[in-house]
Structures are given as structure tokens and as C-alpha cells.
N, C-alpha and C positions, 0 to 999 in steps of 0.2 A: 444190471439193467443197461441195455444199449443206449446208447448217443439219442437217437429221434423217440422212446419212449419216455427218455430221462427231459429233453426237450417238451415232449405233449405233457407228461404229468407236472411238470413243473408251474405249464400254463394253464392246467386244469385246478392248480391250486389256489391261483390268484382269485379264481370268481370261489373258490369254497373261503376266501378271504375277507372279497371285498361286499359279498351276499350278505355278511351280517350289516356294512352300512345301508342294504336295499333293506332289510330287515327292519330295523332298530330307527334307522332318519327317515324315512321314503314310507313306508308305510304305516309302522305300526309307535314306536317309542313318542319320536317327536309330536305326532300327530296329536297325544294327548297331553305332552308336555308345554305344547304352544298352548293349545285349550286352556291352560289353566295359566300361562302368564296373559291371556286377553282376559281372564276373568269372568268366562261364561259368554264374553261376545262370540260374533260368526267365527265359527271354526272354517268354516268353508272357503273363509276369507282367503287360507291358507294355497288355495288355487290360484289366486294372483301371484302371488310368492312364487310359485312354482313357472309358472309360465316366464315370470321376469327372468330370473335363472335361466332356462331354455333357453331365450332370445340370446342370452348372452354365449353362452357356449356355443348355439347355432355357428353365429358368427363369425364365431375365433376358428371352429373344427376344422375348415378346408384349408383354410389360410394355414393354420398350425400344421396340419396333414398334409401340404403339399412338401413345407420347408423341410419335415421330417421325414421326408424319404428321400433326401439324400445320405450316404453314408455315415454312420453311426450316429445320425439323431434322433432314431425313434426311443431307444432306451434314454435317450437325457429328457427329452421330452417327456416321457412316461414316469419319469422319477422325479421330476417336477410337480403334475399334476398331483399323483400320488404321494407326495410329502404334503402338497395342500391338503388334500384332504384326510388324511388321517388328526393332522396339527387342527385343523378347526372344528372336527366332530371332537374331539376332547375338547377344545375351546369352549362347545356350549355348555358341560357343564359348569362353568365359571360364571357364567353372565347374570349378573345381580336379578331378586324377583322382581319383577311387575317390565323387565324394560326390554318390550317387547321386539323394538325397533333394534335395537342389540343385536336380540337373538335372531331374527329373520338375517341379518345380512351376515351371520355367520353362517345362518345356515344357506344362505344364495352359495359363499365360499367350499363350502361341504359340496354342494352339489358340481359346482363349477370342478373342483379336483377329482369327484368320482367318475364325473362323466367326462372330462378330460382326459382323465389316466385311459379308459375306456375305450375312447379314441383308436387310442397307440397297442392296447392291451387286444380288441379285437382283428387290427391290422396285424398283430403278430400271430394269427392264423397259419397265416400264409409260409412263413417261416418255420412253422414249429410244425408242420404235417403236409402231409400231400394231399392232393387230390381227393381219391378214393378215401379218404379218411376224413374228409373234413367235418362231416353229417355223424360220425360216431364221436369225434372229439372236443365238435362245438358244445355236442347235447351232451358230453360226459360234466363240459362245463359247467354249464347249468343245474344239471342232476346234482353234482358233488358240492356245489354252491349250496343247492338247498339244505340239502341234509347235514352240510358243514353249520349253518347259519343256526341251527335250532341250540348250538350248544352252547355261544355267547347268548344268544336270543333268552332259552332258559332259564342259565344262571341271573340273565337281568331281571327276568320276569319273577324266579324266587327270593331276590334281593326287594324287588318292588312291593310283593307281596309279603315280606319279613318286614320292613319299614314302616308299609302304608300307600294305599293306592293315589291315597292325594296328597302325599309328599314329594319334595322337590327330590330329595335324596339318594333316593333308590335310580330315578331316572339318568341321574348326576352319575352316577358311578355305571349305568348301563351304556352312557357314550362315551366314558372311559375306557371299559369293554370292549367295545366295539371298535373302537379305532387301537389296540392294540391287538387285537384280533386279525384284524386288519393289514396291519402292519407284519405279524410273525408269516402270515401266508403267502407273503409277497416276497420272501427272501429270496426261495429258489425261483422263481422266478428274475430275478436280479440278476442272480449267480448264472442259471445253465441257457437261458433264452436269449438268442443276438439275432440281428439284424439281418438275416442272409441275400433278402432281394433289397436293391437299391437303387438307387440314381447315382452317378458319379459326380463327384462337386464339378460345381460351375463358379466361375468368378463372380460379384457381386450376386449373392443365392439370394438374398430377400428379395431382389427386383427380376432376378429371372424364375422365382419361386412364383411371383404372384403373373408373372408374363404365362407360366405354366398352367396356372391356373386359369385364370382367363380364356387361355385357347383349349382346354376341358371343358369350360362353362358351353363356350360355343359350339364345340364338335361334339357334347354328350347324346344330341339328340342321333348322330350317328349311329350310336350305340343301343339301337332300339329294345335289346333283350336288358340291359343297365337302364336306361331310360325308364323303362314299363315300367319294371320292376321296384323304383325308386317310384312312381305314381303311387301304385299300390300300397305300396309299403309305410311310406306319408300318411295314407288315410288308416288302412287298420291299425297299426303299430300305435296312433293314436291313442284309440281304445284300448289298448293293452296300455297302456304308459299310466293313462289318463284311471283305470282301476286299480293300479296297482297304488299309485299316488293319494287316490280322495275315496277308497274303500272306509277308511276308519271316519274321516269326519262326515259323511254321507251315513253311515250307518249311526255316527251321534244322532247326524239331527233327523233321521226319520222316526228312529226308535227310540229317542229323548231319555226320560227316564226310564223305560222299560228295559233298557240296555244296561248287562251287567258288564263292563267295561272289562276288568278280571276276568272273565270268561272269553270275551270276545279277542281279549292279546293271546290270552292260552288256547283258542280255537286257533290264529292265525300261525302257532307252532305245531300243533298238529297239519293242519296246509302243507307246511313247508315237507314233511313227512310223507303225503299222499302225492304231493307233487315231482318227489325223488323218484320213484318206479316209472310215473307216465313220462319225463323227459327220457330217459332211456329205452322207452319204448315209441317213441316216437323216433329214434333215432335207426331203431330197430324197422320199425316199418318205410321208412324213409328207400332204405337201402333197399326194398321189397317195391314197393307200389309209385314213388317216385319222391322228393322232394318236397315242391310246389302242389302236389296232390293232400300231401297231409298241413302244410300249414292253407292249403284251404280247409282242410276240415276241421283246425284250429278256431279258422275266423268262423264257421258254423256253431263252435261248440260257442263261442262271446256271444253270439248275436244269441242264442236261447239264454245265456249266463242276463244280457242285460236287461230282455225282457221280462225273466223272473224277478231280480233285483226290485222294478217295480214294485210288485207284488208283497214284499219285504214287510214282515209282519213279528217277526218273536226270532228267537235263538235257534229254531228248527229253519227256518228257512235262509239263516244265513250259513246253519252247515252243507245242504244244498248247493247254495250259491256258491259257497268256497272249493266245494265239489268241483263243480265246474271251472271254475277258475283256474284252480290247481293243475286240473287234467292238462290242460291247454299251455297254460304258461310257459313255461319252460322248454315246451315244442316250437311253441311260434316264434319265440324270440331266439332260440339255437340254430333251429333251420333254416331264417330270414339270413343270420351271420351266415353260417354256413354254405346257403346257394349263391348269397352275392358275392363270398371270397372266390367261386370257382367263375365266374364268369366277369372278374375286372382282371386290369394287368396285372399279374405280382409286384414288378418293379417299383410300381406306383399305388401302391396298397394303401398308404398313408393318404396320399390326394384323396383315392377312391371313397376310401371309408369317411374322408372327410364330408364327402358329401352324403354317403351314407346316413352320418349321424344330423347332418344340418336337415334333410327330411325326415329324422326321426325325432330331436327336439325341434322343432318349428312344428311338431306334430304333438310332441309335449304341453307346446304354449297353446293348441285351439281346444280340447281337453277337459284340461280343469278349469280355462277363461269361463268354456261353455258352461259349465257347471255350473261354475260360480258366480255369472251373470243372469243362467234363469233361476238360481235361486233369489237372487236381488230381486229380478223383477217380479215370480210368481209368489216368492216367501214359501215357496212349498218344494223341498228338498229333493220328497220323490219326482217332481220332474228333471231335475236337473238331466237323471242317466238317460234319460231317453234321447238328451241332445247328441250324446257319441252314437246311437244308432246307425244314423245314416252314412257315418265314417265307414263301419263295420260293411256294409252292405255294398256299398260303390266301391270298398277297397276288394271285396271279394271278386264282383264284377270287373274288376282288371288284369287279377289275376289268371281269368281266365282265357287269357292272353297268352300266357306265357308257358315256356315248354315243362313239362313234370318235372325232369332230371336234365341238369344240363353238366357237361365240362367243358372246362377251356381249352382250347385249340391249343 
């Protein structure tokens, strides 16, 4: 295996790695595991939580992403984050029952190290592929994530279901799973992936890190194809964050007890399955028809995804809706990476994606807020989805700004 394959596949293992914490905390595990330390209260609650989280990573992302694109600190930086997060998805299962407050701010920490590492782990795009490659290698990520994630996901799920569905037990050992799961797929990446585009040190880096910053802030709008793009992006990505996050407790409280809970985690592993072929083909047509042409038609398949959700009646229409979910997923979020790594500077990949991700969680936190404040106020759950609507639809309308396929000069 040559150098710049052993490079891509190395990076394409880290997301078949770090997919089961999307799996297991972010969607499906914790989601029923909070449920039952509130003891029947609002699961939904669980959208504040998340958006606090977001605010906070927001913030740190540019700041942290600029300092680490100087020479050799995006790997110190990315083995930071990523020892966070593996050390506190084991942590929750430690945290005594009923103490709720516990477990939310381990899991703020969880989230904080994933989407941290994330950071540093999408900016090493840039490094580990060229150009013409980036659209097949972002979406190999994705794909190989999914299909990697069903085999911790799984075994937890046959553990949960050998235990007890409404034991703490099974769950306890499913984020133990998961975060050494975690952990084994991050190796080679450790090992074969460095740093190639860079900034050269400056003396005092932290105060000319945020001087760099700052004069980014100001001259982005310069950058009208980064500018746009980052609009856009802000608003759909939204919607994509904000389903992937409040899917399980939204379908708690529409379908109450009509919902056979065991089916619905076991439906969420097949997902992962149906969603492995369309990332790769979205990757596939990308190279064909353009870019920015298919993750618009991404954000067309969410916006039919949330109006049926609506509708959301029995087990049949949630395999529908995952249908759809699935199809999408994986495309929009591959090719989003993908077309903004070809169009910022390399050297400064770290700053860029900083800002990247500060409009992708800042877009995290209006999301599941919305959700979770018209369900306060209406008490009726099925409204909440219709609040990400209009994210979907004004985000599409920006897009259509922007060129299908682009590369950097």
C-alpha cells in the first residue's frame, strides 16, 4: 500500500471509529439511558443539553483551529480532544442512578471531545488527499463509519436485550464499547496521518493566533464563495444535526407507548446499513453531475423526510422516515466537508474549519432549543419538527448561489 492510500485509509478509519460514539451517545443508546435516570420526565429536555454543549465547542473551535495550524499542533490538539472523549463516554457508565445532573455534564464532556477531535480530524482532509479526491474520500468516510458502527452498536444492543431493556446494565457496558471501539480505530490514524500544510511559528502564537484570527473574522466576507457557503450551511446542517440528535426522544414522545423501543434501536441498525451504499453513491454522482448539485438534493430529500415525520403514526412509518434519513445522511454531511476543504487555504485549514464547525454547532444549539421550546410551549411533540422547516428551505435557497463543483486555485 503506498504512502497517500495508507494516509486516506487511515483517516477513513477514524470516522468507522468514532461513528459508534454518533451511534450509541448522539442518537440512539444515551437517549434512552437519560430517559430513565429523569424517571419518565421530558426526554426532550435533553435538547437543552445539547445545544449547551454546542455553544461551548462553538466557541473554543476557531480559537483552538487557528493556534493549531501552526506546525505540529493539529495532532496534539486532536489527541487531546480525543482522549476527552473516549475517557468520559466510559465515565457515564459509572455515574450512580437517579443523578441526573452527573450524567448530563459528562455527557456535555463526551460531546465537547468528539466534536473537538472533529475539528482537527476534518481539517486533516486536506493533508491526507488531494484535490480531485476529496468528494470520494470524505464520503468513503462516512460510508465506512456507518457500516463500521453497527458492530459495537450490535453487540450492545444484544447485550441490552440479554439483560433487559429497562436495565441500567446492558447500557453500562454499551459505553464501555463504544469508547474502546473508539479508541482501537484511532490508532492508525495517530501513527500514518501528520500535519503537511502549515503555518510557520511566530513568537508569542497565542496573541498572534487570535490577531490571525480576528483579521479572518474581518476579511471573510472577501471570500464570497466561503462566505455563502458557510450561510448556507449554518441553516441546513441545522436540520441534519438537530434529527440525528432528538430522532429517538421525539419519536418517544409522539408514539408514547405505542413505541416498541427494542425495535426502534434495532430499526436504527439496520439505518446504519442502508445508509452505507447511498454515502458512496452520493460520492459517485458528485464526481458526475457536481458537488453542491447533489447536497442540494440532499436538503430536498430532509425537507419531504420532515414533513412526513409529522405524520408519524406506528413502526411502518418510521421505517419510511429512516428511509429517508439514511439516503441523505451521509451525503450531505461528506460532501458539505468535502467542497469547503477545496475552496479555503490549506495552510490554514485548522482556522478555516474552525469556522466551519462554529456555523455548524451554533447551528446545533437553534435545533433541538426549537424543538424543545415548542414542545414546552404546545405540550405537543409532533409540532416541535416543523420548527427546523424553515432552516431546510432558506438553507437550500442559498445554495443556489453557489457554483456545483469548484477547486482551488
Amino acid at each position: 500500500m503506498n504512502l497517500q492510500k495508507t494516509k486516506e485509509t487511515s483517516w477513513i478509519l477514524y470516522d468507522a471509529g468514532n461513528s459508534a460514539y454518533s451511534m450509541a451517545i448522539t442518537t440512539a443508546l444515551f437517549p434512552v439511558y437519560f430517559g430513565m435516570f429523569r424517571a419518565g420526565e421530558a426526554t426532550m429536555d435533553l435538547g437543552y443539553f445539547n445545544s449547551f454543549a454546542s455553544i461551548i465547542i462553538a466557541i473554543l473551535a476557531p480559537i483552538l483551529g487557528t493556534i493549531a495550524d501552526y506546525k505540529d499542533q493539529k495532532k496534539r490538539f486532536f489527541l487531546f480532544f480525543f482522549l476527552l472523549g473516549i475517557i468520559t463516554t466510559a465515565a457515564l457508565a459509572l455515574v450512580p442512578f437517579g443523578q441526573w445532573q452527573v450524567l448530563v455534564g459528562l455527557f456535555i464532556l463526551t460531546y465537547i471531545g468528539f466534536s473537538g477531535a472533529n475539528i482537527f480530524y476534518d481539517a486533516f482532509l486536506v493533508d491526507v488527499t488531494k484535490d480531485d479526491r476529496m468528494d470520494a474520500v470524505s464520503t468513503k468516510g462516512y460510508a465506512w463509519g456507518y457500516i463500521a458502527s453497527i458492530i459495537p452498536f450490535g453487540i450492545s444492543l444484544g447485550i441490552i436485550y440479554v439483560i433487559g431493556l429497562d436495565q441500567l446494565l446492558g447500557y453500562q457496558i454499551g459505553f464501555a464499547i463504544t469508547a474502546i471501539w473508539w479508541g482501537l480505530f484511532t490508532i492508525p490514524m495517530l501513527r500514518h496521518v501528520k500535519q503537511v500544510y502549515y503555518v510557520d511559528p511566530e513568537p508569542n502564537p497565542i496573541r498572534t493566533s487570535f490577531q490571525r484570527l480576528g483579521k479572518t473574522l474581518s476579511e471573510i466576507r472577501k471570500y464570497p464563495v466561503i462566505f455563502t457557503f458557510l450561510l448556507g450551511y449554518f441553516l441546513y446542517i441545522d436540520g441534519v444535526d438537530t434529527i440525528i440528535k432528538m430522532v429517538v426522544p421525539y419519536a418517544q414522545d409522539v408514539l408514547g407507548t405505542e413505541l416498541d423501543m427494542f425495535l426502534l434501536l434495532g430499526f436504527l441498525l439496520v439505518i446504519q446499513i442502508v445508509a452505507f451504499p447511498f454515502a458512496l453513491l452520493y460520492g459517485k454522482l458528485a464526481s458526475r453531475f457536481g458537488t453542491m448539485k447533489m447536497i442540494r438534493v440532499a436538503i430536498i430529500t430532509y425537507i419531504v423526510a420532515v414533513f412526513y415525520s409529522y405524520f408519524l403514526s406506528g413502526f411502518r412509518d418510521i421505517f419510511i422516515l429512516g428511509f429517508f434519513i439514511a439516503s441523505a445522511q451521509g451525503g450531505i454531511q461528506a460532501l458539505s466537508r468535502s467542497y469547503y476543504a477545496r475552496i479555503i487555504p490549506k495552510e490554514n485549514s485548522n482556522e478555516f474549519f474552525g469556522f466551519y464547525n462554529i456555523f455548524g454547532k451554533f447551528a446545533a444549539i437553534l435545533g433541538p432549543f426549537i424543538m424543545a421550546l415548542i414542545q414546552d410551549i404546545t405540550r405537543q411533540a409532533r409540532f416541535s419538527i416543523l420548527g427546523i422547516l424553515p432552516l431546510f428551505i432558506i438553507g437550500f435557497l442559498i445554495t443556489l448561489k453557489l457554483p456545483d463543483t469548484v477547486s482551488q486555485e
